[in-house]
C-alpha positions in Angstrom: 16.9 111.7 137.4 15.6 112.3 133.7 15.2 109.7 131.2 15.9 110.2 127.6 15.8 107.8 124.8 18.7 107.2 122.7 19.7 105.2 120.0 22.4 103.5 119.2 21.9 102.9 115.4 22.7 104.3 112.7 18.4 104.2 111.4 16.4 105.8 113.1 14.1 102.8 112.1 15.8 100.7 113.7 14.1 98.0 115.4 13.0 98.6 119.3 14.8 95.3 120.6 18.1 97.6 119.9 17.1 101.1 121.4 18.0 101.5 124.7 17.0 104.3 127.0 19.5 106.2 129.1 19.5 108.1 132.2 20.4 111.7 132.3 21.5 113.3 135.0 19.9 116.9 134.5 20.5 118.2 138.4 24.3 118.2 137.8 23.7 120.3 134.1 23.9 123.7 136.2 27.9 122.9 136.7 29.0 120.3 133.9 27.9 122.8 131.5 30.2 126.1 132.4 32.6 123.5 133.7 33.2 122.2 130.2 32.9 125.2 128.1 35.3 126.7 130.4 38.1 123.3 129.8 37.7 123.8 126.3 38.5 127.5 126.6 42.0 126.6 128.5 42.5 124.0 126.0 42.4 126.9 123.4 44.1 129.8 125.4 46.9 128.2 128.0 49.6 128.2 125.8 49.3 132.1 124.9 48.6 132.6 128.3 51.7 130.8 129.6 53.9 132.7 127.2 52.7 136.6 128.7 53.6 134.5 131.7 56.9 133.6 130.8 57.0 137.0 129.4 56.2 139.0 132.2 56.4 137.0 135.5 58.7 134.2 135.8 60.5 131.6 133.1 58.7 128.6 132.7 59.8 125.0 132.4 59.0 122.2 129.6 57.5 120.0 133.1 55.4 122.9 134.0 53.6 123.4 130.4 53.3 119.5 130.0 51.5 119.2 133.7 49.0 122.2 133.0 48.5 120.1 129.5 47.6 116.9 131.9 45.5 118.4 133.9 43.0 120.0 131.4 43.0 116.2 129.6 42.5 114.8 132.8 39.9 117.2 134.0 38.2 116.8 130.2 38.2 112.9 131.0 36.8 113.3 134.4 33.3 115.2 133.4 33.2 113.3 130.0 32.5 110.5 132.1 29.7 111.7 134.3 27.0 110.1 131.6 25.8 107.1 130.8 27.9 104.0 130.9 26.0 102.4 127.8 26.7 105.6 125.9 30.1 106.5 126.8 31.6 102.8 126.9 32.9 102.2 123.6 35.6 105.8 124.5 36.1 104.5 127.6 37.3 101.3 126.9 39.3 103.5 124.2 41.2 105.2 127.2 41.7 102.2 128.8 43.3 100.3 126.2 45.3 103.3 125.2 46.9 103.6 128.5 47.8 100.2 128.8 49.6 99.8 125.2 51.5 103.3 126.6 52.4 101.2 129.8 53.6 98.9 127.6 55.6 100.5 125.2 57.3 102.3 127.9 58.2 99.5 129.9 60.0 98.5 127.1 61.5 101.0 126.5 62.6 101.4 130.0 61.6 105.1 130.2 58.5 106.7 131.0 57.3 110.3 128.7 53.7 111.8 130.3 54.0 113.7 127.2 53.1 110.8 125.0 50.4 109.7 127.0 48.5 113.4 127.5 48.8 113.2 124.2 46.9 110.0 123.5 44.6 110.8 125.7 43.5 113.9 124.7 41.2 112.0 122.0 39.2 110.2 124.6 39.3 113.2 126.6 37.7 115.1 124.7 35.4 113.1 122.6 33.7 112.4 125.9 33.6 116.1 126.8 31.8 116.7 123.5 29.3 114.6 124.6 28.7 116.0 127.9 28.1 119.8 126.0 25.0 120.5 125.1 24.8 122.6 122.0 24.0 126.3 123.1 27.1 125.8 125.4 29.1 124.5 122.7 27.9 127.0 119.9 28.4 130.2 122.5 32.0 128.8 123.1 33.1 128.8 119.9 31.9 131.6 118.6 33.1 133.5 121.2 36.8 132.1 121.0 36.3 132.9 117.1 36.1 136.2 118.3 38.8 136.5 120.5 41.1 134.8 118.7 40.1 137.3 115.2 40.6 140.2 117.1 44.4 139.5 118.8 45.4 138.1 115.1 44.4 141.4 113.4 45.9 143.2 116.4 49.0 141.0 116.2 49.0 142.0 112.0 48.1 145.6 113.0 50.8 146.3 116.0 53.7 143.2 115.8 56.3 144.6 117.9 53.5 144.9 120.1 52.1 142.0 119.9 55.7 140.2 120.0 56.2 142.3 123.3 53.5 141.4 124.9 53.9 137.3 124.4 58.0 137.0 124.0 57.2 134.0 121.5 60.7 133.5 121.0 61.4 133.0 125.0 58.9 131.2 125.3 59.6 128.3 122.9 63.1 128.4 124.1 62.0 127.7 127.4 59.6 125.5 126.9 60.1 123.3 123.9 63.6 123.4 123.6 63.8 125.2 120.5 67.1 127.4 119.8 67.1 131.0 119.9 68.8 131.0 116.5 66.4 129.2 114.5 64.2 132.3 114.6 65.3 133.5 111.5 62.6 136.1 110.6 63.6 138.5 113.3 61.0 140.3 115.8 59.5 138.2 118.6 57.5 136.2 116.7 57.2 132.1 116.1 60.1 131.4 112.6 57.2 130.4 110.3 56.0 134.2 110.8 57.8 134.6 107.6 57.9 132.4 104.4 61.8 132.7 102.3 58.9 132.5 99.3 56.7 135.2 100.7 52.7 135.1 101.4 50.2 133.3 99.0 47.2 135.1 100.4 47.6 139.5 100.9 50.5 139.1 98.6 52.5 142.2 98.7 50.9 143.5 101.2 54.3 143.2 103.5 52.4 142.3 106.8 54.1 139.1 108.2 51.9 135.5 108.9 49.9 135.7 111.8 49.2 133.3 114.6 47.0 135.5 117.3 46.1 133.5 120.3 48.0 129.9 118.9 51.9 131.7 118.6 52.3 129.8 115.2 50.8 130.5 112.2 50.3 126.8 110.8 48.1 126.3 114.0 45.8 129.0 112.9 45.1 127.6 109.8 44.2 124.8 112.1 42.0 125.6 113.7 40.7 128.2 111.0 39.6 124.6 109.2 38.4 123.2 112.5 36.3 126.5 112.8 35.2 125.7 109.2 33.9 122.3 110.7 32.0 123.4 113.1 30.1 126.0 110.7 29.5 122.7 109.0 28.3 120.2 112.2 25.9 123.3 113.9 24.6 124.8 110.6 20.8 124.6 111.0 21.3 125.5 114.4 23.2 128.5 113.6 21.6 131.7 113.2 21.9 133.8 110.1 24.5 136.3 111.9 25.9 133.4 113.4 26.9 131.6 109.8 27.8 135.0 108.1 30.2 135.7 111.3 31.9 131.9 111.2 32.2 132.0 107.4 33.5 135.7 107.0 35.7 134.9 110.2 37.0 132.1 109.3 38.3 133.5 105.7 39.8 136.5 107.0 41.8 134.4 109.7 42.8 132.4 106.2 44.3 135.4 105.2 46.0 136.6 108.3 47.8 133.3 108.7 48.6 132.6 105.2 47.4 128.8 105.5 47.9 127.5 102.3 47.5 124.1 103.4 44.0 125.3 105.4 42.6 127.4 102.3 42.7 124.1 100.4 41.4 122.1 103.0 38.1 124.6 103.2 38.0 124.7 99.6 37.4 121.0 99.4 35.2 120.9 102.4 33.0 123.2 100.3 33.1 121.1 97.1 32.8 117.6 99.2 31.3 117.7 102.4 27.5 119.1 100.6 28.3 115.6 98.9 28.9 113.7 102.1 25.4 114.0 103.8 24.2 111.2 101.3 27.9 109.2 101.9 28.0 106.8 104.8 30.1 108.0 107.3 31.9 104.7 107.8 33.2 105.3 104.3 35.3 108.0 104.9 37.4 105.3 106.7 38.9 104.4 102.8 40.3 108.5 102.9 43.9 107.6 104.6 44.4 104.1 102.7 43.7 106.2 99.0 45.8 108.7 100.2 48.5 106.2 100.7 47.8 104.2 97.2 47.7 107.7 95.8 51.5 108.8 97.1 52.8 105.1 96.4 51.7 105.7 92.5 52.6 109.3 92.4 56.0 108.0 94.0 56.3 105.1 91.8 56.1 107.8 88.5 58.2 110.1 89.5 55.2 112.7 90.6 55.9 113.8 93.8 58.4 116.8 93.7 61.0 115.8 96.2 62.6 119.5 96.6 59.8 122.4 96.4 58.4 123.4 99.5 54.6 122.4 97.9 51.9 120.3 99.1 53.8 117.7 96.9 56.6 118.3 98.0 55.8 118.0 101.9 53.8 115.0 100.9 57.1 113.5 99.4 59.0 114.2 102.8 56.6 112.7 104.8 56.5 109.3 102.9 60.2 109.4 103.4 60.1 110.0 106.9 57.3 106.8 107.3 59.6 104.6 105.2 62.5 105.7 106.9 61.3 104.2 110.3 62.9 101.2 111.7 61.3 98.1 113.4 61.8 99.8 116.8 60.7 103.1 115.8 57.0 101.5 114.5 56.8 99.6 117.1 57.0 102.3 119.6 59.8 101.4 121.8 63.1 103.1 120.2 64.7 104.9 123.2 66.0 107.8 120.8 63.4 110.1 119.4 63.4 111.1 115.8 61.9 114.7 115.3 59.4 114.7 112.5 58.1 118.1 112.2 57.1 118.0 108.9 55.6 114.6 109.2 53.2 113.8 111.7 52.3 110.5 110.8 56.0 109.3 111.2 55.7 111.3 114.6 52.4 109.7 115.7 53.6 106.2 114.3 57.4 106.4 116.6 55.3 107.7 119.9 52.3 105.6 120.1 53.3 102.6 117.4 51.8 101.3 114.5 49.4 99.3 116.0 47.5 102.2 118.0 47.8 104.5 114.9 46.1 101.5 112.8 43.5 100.8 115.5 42.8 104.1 116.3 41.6 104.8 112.6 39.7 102.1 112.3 37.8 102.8 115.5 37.5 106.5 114.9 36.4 105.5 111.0 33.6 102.8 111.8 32.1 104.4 114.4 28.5 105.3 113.2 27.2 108.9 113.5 23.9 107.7 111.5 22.1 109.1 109.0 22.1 112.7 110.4 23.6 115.6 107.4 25.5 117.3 109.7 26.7 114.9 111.7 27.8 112.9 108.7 29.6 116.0 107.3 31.6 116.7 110.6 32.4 112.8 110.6 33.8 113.0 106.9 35.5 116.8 107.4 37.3 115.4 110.3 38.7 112.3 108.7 39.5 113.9 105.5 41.5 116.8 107.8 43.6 114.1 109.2 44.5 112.6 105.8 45.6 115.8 105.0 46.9 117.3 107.4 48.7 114.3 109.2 51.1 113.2 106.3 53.0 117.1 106.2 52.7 118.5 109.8 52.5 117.2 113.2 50.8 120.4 114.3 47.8 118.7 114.3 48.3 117.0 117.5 48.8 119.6 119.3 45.9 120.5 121.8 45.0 123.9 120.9 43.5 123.0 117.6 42.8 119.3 118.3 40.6 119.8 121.6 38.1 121.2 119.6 38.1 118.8 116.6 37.6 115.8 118.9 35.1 117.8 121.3 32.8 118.2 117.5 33.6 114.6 116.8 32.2 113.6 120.4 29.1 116.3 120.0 28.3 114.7 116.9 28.7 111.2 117.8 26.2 111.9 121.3 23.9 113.6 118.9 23.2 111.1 116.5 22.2 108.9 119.3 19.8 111.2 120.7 15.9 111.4 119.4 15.0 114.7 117.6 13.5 117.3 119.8 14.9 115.7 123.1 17.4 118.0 125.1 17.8 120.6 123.1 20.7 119.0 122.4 21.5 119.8 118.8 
């Protein structure tokens, strides 16, 4: 058993009587290491595999994709726990507390949905796996799902029959998320956003549809193409030169393929912002969501917010309608009949987990202290700025393929401010 010294501060000056040194279990590092990279890689990929399942071998259920969903969360959970109790207590107590108000809730309710709690769960989940990785693991992970997921999308612009025959999209939502066969309106096999009625922002003209490579929707590629941009961020000096040139130049062309117009904004103020934020607090980027709110209340109040177009105004305006549309119940968390809020994933979080959880999950996740580290202060802003963004017009968000690897950067970033320079290799 190694022994490692970590802190627990935000200064490393801090004084010794609140430094604590923490066991680390190095014999087991042969397993958890490949075991994790490999959880976050089915996090990533079991959806596209599923669908050349449901394609090729036998139709699959809505049960079946939510249990494989469980599983990876629970088998995040279960390594992210094989560390230190006085490090990983604070997310522990998280999961606890989560599952309880989701007991709760349902009992009220007087039915049960695993859905809602995998989906709860999968920020504890994999916060703690992020600390278990160490950061060649993580860095080789990404970069090589980076890879994979450039080529399919330029082989999915390139060859879309193809592509569309090889995935049956369509089927595949049908089967599994209860979508209707009809609301595919762009034709092909392809996900119904693979087409905008308004046409592309980015390759204008160029009549190649909106990609979505290994994530079957093209919103969840700009995702994770501003996820991707985050991690450039959190590993930078870490990075090699080839390394940086690959995750920038990647991460723009994927921009392109999907058409994120949402995403290409998001990046565009990371770049302005986030230089910015390695002198910012961390715990300040807890005031993002709450300006946002001011900001659409006053823009609201003025008659700013374009109620029609389909703009970032104009899905901003939706989704305040859809939050002050909720009822009692619904805010609560314990309205029997579900409300679908596609384009508003704050009203969606809000209905399924409750006000309460959504409040006290930001203000956890916002005073949390990732120190006085550049980069870990930078992925700390990036990833609450993403959420004030992003949460308010989409629910897409939530969904594990992009969000395993937002909360896995989070957890990295949180285990390596706590860790002394030079130990581990860590960084």
């Amino acid at each position: 058993m190694a022994r490692i010294a970590v802190s627990g501060l935000s200064h490393p000056a801090a004084s010794p009587s609140r430094t604590v040194t923490l066991p680390l279990d190095r014999s087991m590092a042969w397993a958890t290491q490949p075991a994790a990279a490999a959880l976050l890689v089915a996090a990533v990929t079991f959806n596209a595999a599923f669908a050349w399942v449901n394609a090729h071998l036998f139709a699959l259920t809505p049960s079946i994709v939510s249990a494989a969903q469980g599983a990876i969360v629970l088998s995040a959970l279960a390594i992210g726990v094989l560390q230190p109790a006085t490090l990983i207590a604070r997310w522990f107590i998280m999961a606890w507390l989560l599952l309880v108000t989701v007991a709760l809730t349902s009992a009220v309710r007087g039915q049960f949905e695993p859905k809602i709690l995998g989906d709860i769960l999968l920020l504890p989940a994999f916060i703690l796996l992020g600390m278990r990785l160490d950061g060649p693991t993580l860095r080789r992970t990404v970069i090589g799902l980076q890879l994979l997921i450039l080529l399919l999308g330029m082989w999915e612009l390139a060859q879309p029959v193809q592509f569309g025959a090889f995935f049956h999209v369509v089927d595949y939502y049908v089967n599994t998320r209860g979508y209707d066969a009809n609301a595919f309106w762009a034709g092909g096999d392809l996900f119904l956003s693979s087409e905008r009625p308004g046409g592309r922002l980015l390759l204008a003209g160029s009549g190649l549809h909106r990609g979505s490579s290994l994530f079957l929707e093209p919103v969840s590629l700009g995702n994770w193409a501003v996820v991707a941009a985050l991690f450039t961020a959190a590993m930078w000096r870490s990075l090699s030169r080839p390394a940086r040139a690959f995750m920038i130049g990647s991460t723009f062309i994927l921009l392109a393929i999907c058409d994120g117009r949402l995403a290409l904004s998001v990046i565009l103020l990371f770049c302005l912002w986030l230089p910015l934020c390695r002198w910012i607090p961390d715990r300040f980027s807890i005031a993002y969501l709450p300006l946002l709110l001011l900001a659409l209340s006053t823009g609201g109040a003025l008659g700013l917010l374009d109620q029609t177009g389909d703009n970032f105004g104009g899905r901003l305006a939706v989704g305040v309608e859809a939050l002050s549309s909720m009822d009692l119940d619904q805010m609560l968390g314990i309205s029997a009949e579900r409300v679908r809020f596609d384009d508003a994933g704050w009203a969606d979080f809000v209905q399924a987990q409750s006000l309460l959880v959504s409040v006290g999950l930001w203000l956890f996740l916002g005073l949390t202290s990732f120190g006085t580290g550049a980069q870990d202060r930078m992925a700390k802003h990036g990833i609450m700025l993403f959420l004030t963004l992003c949460m308010p017009i989409s629910n897409s968000l939530l969904s594990i393929k992009t969000a395993a690897l937002m909360w896995v950067i989070y957890g990295f970033c949180y285990a390596r401010s706590r860790r002394i320079p030079g130990k581990e290799g860590a960084a």
